[in-house]
N, C-alpha and C positions, 0 to 999 in steps of 0.2 A: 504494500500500500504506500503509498506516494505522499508523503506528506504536506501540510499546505503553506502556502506562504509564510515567515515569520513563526512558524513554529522551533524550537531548540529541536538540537539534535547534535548527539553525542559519538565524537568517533572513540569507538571500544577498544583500538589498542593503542592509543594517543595518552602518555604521562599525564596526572593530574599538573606538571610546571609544563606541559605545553599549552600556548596560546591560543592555540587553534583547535581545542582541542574539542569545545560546544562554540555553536556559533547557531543561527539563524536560517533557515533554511527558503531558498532563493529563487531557483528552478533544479530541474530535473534535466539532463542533455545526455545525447546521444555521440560517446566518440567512436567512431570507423575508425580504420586504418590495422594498424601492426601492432602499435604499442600502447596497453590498457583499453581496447575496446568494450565499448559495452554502456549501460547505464550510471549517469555518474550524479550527485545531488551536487549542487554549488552550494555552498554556505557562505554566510560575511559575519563580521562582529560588532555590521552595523556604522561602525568607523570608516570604512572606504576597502576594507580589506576582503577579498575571496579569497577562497581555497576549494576543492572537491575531493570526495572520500566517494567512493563506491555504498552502493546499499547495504551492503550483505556486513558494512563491517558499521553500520552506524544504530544507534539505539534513540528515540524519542524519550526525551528528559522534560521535569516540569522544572518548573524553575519560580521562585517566589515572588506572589505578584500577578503571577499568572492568569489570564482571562478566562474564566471556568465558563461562566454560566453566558447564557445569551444576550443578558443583559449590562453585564463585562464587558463583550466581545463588541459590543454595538459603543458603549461608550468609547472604546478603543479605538473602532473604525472613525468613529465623529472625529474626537480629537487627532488623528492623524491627517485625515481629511483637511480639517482648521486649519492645520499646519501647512499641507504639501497641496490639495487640489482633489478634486474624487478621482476616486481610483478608477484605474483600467482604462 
């Protein structure tokens, strides 16, 4: 399952002192070719920065603060909206 925008997500063999280690989750992309093909997640940490991890090796993490209910998730969208423009 595919996770959705801005959801955490956790790479499982990444040291708790790496950076990179939960981040954001961004899209979903497809690489061809020779080297690591296959499905990859993009992650950022919101700061400007990406990286990608493979699925197989990533875990969905909460994180405190976290938008649970509908009415969370709605306040959430507004105030980013406020911010940046409506989405999509």
């Amino acid at each position: 399952m595919t996770p959705k925008f801005g959801d955490w997500i956790r790479g499982v063999f990444a040291s708790e002192s790496n950076p990179r280690r939960d981040g954001m989750f961004v899209r979903e992309k497809l690489n061809s070719g020779r080297l690591n093909p296959g499905k990859w997640w993009e992650l950022t940490d919101g700061k400007g920065e990406f990286w990608s991890y493979p699925p197989t090796s990533c875990i969905a993490i909460p994180y405190e603060g976290a938008p649970v209910t509908p009415e969370q998730i709605a306040q959430r969208d507004a105030e980013w909206e406020k911010q940046h423009g409506k989405k999509g």
